[in-house]
Backbone as CSV, one residue per row, in Angstrom:
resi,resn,N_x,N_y,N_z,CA_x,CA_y,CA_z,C_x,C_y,C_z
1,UNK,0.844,-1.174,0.000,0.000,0.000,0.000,0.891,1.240,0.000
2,UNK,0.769,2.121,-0.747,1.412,3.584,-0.699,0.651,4.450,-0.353
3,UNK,0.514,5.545,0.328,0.194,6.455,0.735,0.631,8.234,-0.229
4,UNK,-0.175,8.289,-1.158,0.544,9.574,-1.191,0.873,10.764,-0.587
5,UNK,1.594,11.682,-0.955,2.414,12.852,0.003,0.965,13.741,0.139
6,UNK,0.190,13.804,-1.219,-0.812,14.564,-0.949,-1.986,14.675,0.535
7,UNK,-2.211,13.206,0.776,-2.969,12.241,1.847,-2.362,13.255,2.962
8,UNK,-1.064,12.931,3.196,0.080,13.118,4.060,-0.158,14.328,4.708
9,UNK,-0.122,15.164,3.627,-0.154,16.592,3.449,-1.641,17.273,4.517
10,UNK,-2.992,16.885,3.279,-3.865,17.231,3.924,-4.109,16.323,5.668
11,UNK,-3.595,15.104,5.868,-4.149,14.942,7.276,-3.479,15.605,8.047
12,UNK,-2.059,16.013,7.477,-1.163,17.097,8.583,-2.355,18.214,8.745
13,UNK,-2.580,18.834,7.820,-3.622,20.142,7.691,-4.998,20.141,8.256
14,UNK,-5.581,18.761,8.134,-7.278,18.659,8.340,-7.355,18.151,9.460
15,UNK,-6.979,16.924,9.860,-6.855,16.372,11.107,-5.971,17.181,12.126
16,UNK,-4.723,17.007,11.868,-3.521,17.696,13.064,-4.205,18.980,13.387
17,UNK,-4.675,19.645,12.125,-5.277,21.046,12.137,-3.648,21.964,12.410
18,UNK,-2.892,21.755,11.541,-1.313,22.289,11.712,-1.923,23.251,10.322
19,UNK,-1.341,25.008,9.936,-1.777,25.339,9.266,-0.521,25.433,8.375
20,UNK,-1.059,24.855,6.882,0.261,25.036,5.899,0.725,26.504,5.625
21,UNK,-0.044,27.187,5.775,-0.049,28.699,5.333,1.293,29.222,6.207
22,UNK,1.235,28.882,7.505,2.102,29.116,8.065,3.491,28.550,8.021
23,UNK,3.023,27.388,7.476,5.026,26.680,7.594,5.128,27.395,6.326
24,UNK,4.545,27.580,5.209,4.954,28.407,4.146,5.642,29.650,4.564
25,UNK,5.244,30.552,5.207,5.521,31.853,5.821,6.962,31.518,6.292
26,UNK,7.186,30.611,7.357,8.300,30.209,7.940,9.227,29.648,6.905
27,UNK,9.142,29.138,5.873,10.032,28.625,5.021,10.414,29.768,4.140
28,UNK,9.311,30.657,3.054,9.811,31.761,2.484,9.236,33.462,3.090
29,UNK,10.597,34.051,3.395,10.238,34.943,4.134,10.383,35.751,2.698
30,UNK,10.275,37.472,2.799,10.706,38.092,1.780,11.591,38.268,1.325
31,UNK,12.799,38.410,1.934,13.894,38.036,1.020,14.569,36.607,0.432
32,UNK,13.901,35.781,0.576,14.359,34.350,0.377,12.877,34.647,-1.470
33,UNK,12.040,35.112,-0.965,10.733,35.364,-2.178,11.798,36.520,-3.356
34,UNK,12.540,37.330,-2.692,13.315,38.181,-3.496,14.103,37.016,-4.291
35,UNK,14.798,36.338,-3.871,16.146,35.493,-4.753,15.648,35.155,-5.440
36,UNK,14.227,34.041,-5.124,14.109,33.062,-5.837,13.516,33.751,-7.278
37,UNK,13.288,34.990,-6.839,12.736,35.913,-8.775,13.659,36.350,-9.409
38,UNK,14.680,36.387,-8.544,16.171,37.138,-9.551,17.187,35.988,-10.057
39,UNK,17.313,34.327,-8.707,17.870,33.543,-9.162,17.072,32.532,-9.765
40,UNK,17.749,31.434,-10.834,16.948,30.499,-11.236,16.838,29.159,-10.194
41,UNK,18.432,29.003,-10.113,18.842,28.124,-8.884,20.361,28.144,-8.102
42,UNK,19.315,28.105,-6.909,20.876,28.389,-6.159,20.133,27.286,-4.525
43,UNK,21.125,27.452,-3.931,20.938,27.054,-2.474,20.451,28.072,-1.266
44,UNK,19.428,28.209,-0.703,19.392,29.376,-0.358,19.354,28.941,1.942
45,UNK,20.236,29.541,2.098,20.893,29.213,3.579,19.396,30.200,4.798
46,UNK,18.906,28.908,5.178,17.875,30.073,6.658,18.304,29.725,7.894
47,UNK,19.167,29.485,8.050,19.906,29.491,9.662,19.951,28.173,9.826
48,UNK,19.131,26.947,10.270,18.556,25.716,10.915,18.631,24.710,9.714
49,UNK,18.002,25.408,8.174,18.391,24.629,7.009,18.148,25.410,5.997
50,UNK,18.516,24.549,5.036,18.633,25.199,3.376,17.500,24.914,2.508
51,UNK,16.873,25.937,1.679,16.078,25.547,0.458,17.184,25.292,-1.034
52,UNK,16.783,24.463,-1.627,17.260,23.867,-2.404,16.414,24.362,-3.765
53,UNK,16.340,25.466,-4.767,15.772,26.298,-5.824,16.233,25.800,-7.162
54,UNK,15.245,25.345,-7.797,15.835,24.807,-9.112,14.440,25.811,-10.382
55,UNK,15.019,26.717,-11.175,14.002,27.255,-12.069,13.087,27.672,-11.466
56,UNK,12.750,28.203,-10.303,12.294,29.242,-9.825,11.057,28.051,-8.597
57,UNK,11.726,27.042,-8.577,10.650,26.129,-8.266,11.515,25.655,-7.102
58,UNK,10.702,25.458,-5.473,11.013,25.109,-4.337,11.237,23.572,-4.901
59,UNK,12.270,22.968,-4.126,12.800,21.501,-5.026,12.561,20.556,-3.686
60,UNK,13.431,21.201,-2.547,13.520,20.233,-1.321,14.535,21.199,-0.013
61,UNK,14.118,20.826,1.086,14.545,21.672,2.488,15.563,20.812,2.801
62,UNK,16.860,21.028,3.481,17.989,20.439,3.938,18.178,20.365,5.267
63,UNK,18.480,19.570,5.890,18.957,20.471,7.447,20.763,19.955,7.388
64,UNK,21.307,20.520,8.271,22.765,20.399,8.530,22.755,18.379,8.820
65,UNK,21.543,17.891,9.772,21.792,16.822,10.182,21.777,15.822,8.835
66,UNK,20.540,16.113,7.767,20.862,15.503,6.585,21.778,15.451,5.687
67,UNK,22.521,16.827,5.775,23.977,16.932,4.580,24.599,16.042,5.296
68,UNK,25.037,16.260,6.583,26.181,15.384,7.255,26.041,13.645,6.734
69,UNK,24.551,12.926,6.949,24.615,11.501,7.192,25.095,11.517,5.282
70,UNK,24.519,12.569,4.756,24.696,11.880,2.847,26.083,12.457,2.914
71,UNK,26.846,12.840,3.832,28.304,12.716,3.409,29.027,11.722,3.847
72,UNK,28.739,11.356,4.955,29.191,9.721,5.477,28.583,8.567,4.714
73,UNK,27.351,8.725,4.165,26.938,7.517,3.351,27.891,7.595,1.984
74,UNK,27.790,8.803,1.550,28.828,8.494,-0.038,30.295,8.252,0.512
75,UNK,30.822,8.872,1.368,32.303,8.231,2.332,32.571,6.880,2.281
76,UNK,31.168,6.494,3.066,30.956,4.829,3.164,31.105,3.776,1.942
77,UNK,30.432,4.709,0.841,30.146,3.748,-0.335,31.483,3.988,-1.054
78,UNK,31.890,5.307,-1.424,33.207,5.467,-1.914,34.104,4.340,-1.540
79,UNK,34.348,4.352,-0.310,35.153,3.360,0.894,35.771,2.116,0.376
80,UNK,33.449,1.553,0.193,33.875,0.173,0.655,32.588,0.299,-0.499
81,UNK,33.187,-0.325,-1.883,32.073,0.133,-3.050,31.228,-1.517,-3.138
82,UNK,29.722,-1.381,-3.379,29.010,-2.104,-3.398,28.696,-2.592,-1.916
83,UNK,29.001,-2.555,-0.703,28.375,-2.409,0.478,27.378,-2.289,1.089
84,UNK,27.028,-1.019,0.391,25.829,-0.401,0.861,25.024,0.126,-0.268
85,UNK,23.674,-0.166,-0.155,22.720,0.350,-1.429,22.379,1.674,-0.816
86,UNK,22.638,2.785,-0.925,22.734,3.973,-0.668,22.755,4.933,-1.719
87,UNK,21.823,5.741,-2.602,21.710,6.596,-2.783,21.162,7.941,-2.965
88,UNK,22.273,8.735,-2.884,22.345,9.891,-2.777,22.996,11.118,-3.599
């Protein structure tokens, strides 16, 4: 059974009653809304984590704890190749 992100999405919103409007707000403030019209793609740094901007389109959020493990996993695989099914 799969669940889509959409499902996901609205029971965060309908049930939890968590409002998206707001993590939006918290994710693009106005100057992060400034870049993303002047750049196409770049990485854009908010203290805690990164938006990730590809063609003017939000792609994916980073945190420091996720860069770190996908640098030890490609470390790992580099390492010790075929080991680990890992990618990243």
């Amino acid at each position: 059974m799969t669940i889509s992100e959409h499902v996901i999405l609205r029971y965060i919103e309908r049930v939890l009653v968590i409002d998206i409007g707001e993590i939006e707000k918290k994710i693009v403030d106005e100057e992060t809304e400034r870049l993303i019209k002047t750049m196409k793609s770049r990485k854009v740094s908010r203290g805690d984590f990164s938006i990730i901007i590809k063609n003017n389109t939000f792609m994916t959020v980073i945190t420091k704890l996720i860069k770190n493990k996908l640098i030890i996993f490609r470390l790992i695989n580099y390492l010790n190749p075929g080991k680990m099914n890992w990618r990243y």
